[in-house]
Every structure is written in structure tokens, then in C-alpha cells.
N, C-alpha and C positions, 0 to 999 in steps of 0.2 A: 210296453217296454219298461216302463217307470215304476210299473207292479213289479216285476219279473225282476228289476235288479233293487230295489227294496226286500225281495225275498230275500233273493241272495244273501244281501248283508244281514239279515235277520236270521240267516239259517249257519252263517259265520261265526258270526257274533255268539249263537246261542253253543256253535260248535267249538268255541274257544275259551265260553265261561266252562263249560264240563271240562276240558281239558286241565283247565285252573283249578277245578274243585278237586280233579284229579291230583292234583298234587299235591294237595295239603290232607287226604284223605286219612292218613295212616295214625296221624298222631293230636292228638288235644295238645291246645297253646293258651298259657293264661298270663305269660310275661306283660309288661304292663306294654311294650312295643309291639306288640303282637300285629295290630291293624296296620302300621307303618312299613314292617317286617316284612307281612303278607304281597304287600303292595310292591315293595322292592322287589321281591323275589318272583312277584307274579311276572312284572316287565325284566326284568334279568332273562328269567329262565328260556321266557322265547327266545330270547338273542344269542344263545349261546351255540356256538357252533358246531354243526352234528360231528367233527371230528372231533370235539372232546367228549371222553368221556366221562360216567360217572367215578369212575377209579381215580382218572388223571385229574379231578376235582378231589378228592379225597387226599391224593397225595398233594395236589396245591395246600390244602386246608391245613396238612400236617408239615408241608414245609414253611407256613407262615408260623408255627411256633420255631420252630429252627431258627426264622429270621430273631424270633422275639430272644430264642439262647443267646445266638450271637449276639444281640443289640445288646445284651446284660455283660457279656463277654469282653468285649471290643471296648465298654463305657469302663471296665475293668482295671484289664491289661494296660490300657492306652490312654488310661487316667483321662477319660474324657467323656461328660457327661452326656455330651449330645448324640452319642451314638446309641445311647439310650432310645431316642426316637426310631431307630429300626423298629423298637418293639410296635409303635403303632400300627408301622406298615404290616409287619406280620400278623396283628390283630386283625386287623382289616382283610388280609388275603386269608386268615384261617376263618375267622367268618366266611368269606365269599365261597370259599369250597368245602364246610362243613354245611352251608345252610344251602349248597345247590347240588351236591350230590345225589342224595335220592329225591329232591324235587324233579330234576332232571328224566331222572329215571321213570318217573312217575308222567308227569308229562310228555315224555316220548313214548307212554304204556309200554316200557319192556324193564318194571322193577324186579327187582330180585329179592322179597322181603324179607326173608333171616339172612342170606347171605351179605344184604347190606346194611342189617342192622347187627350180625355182629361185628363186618369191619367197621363199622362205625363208631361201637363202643371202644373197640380196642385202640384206634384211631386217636379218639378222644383222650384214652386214656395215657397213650403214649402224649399227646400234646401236652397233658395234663404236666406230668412229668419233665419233658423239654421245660417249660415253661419255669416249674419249681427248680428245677437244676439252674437256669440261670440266674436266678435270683438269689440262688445258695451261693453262687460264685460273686453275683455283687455285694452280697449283704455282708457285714463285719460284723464279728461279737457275738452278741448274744443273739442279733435278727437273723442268723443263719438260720436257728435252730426254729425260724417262720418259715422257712420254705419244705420241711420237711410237715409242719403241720397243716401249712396248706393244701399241700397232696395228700395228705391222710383224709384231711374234709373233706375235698371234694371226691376224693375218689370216694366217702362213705357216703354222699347225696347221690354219686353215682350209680351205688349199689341199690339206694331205697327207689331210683328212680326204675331199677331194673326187677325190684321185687314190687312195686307197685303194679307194674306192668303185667306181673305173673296173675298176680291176684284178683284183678279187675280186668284185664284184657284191656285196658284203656292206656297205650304210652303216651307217658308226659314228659318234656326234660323239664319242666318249670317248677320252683318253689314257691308256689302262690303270684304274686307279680315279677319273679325276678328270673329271668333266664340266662343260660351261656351267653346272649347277647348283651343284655344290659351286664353283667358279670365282662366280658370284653371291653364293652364301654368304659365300666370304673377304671378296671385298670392301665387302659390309653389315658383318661386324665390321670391317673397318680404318675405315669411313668411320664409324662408331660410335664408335669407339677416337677417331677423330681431332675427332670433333664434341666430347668429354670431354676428349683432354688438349691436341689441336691439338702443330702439330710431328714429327707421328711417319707422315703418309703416304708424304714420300718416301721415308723406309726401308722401309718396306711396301712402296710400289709396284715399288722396286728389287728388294726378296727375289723378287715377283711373276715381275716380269721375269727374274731370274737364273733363275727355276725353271721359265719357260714357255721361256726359251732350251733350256737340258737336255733339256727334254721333247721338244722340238723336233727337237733332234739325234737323240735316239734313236728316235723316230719317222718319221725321215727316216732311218735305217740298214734300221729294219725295211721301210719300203714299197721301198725300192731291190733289199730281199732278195725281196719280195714280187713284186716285178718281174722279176726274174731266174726267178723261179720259173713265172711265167707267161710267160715268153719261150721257156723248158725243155720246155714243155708244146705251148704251140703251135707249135715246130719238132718233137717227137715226134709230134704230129696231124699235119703236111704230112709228115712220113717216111709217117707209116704210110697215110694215105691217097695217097701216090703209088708 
């Protein structure tokens, strides 16, 4: 008997780490949170209830930047900085439903893999935008014209992240150690910082920017090298096959 339900849990267990590996299968992760990350999402993802779905995660994830417009909006209009704090909570729920969508999917084996990765990007890209739109409406002056360069960066990390992927068949969303998530992070602590002392985001948003420009560039040196390298390849394949 004591064999027999030792199997079990051993044929469990081995039946719910493949389920886990299942779900991380699609994509390489080099954020410096990656092992933290994993682990959340690994215990998340069981729990989530088979009446939601991966859509109705997608639209959570997109209506937490909505909460972050408003929280920029409302700290506005309403000359009050602490509703700034919205933005956290929307950070938080656009995480939880951008990073369990096609987990989900995946772990219940019924993904959909371009149809969820391109709602996904366009997703993103709408958050992106939410996001920089309320910041244009909080910021004065000269720091407006941050929120317009913000979206321009990342929507240009977004594009190498999408031509990387062409080229290598390997998707990655990360720049070396820095992902959407640690990138989510920063900006709960500046909008934090900023609901406490006010006056300090567009220097934030600016370091932001100088640092996703950099990033930018040298990510854009490497996929050009990465290109080359797969042009190398596939003229030594038409050599050798003719």
C-alpha cells in the first residue's frame, strides 16, 4: 500500500513539473528576476480558475495600465498626488495578466501560439501607450515631451525584440538582465517616490529614457550582428546545397 501511494505521488509530482516546464517552453528569460518570476507564476498559474480565461487575463493586464492613465489623471485634475498610487495597483494587475496569459494557456495545453503572440504584442503596445499618455497629462513643461520619448524607446526595444525573434527563432522580451517586469518595478518605486515627495518624476523619467536609449543601441548593434550571421549561414546552405 505504502509502495503504491509513493508511486502515485511520484507519478504526480513528475506529472506537474512537465506541466510547469510546459509553460515556460516558448520563450528564453535572462531578467535578472527570472528564478523569482518563474516560481510565482509557477504557484499562480495552478490556481487560477478554469473559468478565466487567457483573453480575460490579457484584458486584466491591459486594464491595469488604464488604472495607471487614470492614477496620472485623477493626481492631475484633482491636484492630488496620492492618487498617483493607482499606478502601482495597475502595475501590479498588468503584470499579473500579461505574465499569466499564455502561461495559462500553455499549462492547460490548449495555446494558441501566433494568435497569442500577436495579441500579445499589440496588447503591450497599447499598455505602452496608456501608460505614456498619462504621464503626458501629468508632466508640465518641458517633461511632457518624456512621455512621447518613452514610447518611441520602448516601442523600438519592442520592434528588436520582434526581429530578434525572426532571426533566431528564439523569443526573448529581455535586455540582458532587465525585463517588462523589473522595468514595472522601477516605475512603482518613482511613482511612489513621486506620490511622497512630488517633483522628482521627470528626472526619473528622463534617467529612464537615457537608459532605455543605451539599451537600445546596443541591442540594435547586436541583432544587426545577429543578422549578418544568419545571412553567413544561409548563403553557406545555397553553396552547399547547389
Amino acid at each position: 500500500m505504502e509502495q503504491n501511494k509513493l508511486r502515485e505521488e511520484t507519478l504526480t509530482v513528475s506529472a506537474e513539473t512537465d506541466d510547469l516546464k510546459r509553460v515556460f517552453q516558448d520563450r528564453k528569460r535572462t531578467n535578472i528576476l527570472n528564478a523569482i518570476e518563474q516560481k510565482t507564476i509557477s504557484f499562480l498559474v495552478k490556481r487560477v480558475p478554469d473559468f478565466i480565461t487567457s483573453n480575460m487575463l490579457t484584458f486584466a493586464g491591459t486594464l491595469g495600465s488604464g488604472i495607471v492613465l487614470m492614477g496620472f489623471i485623477l493626481a492631475h485634475y484633482q491636484q492630488n498626488r496620492n492618487y498617483l498610487l493607482l499606478g502601482v495597483i495597475g502595475l501590479a494587475l498588468n503584470w499579473l495578466g500579461d505574465s499569466l496569459d499564455g502561461r495559462v494557456a500553455y499549462y492547460r495545453n490548449i495555446p494558441r501560439k501566433w494568435y497569442g503572440f500577436s495579441l500579445d504584442i499589440i496588447m503591450d503596445w497599447v499598455s505602452t501607450v496608456l501608460i505614456g499618455l498619462g504621464y503626458l497629462v501629468y508632466a508640465r513643461g518641458q517633461y511632457e515631451l518624456i512621455a512621447f520619448v518613452f514610447v518611441v524607446l520602448y516601442g523600438w526595444a519592442m520592434i528588436i525584440s520582434q526581429l530578434r525573434y525572426k532571426i533566431t527563432d528564439i523569443y526573448s522580451i529581455d535586455s540582458g538582465l532587465v525585463g517588462p517586469t523589473e522595468i514595472r518595478i522601477i516605475l512603482a518605486l518613482i511613482i511612489i517616490l513621486e506620490a511622497m515627495f512630488g517633483g522628482l518624476f521627470g528626472y526619473f523619467a528622463g534617467a529612464i529614457c537615457i537608459t532605455l536609449f543605451i539599451i537600445n543601441i546596443f541591442d540594435t548593434r547586436k541583432l544587426l550582428k545577429l543578422g549578418d550571421i544568419r545571412d553567413d549561414m544561409e548563403r553557406k546552405a545555397k553553396k552547399n546545397a547547389a
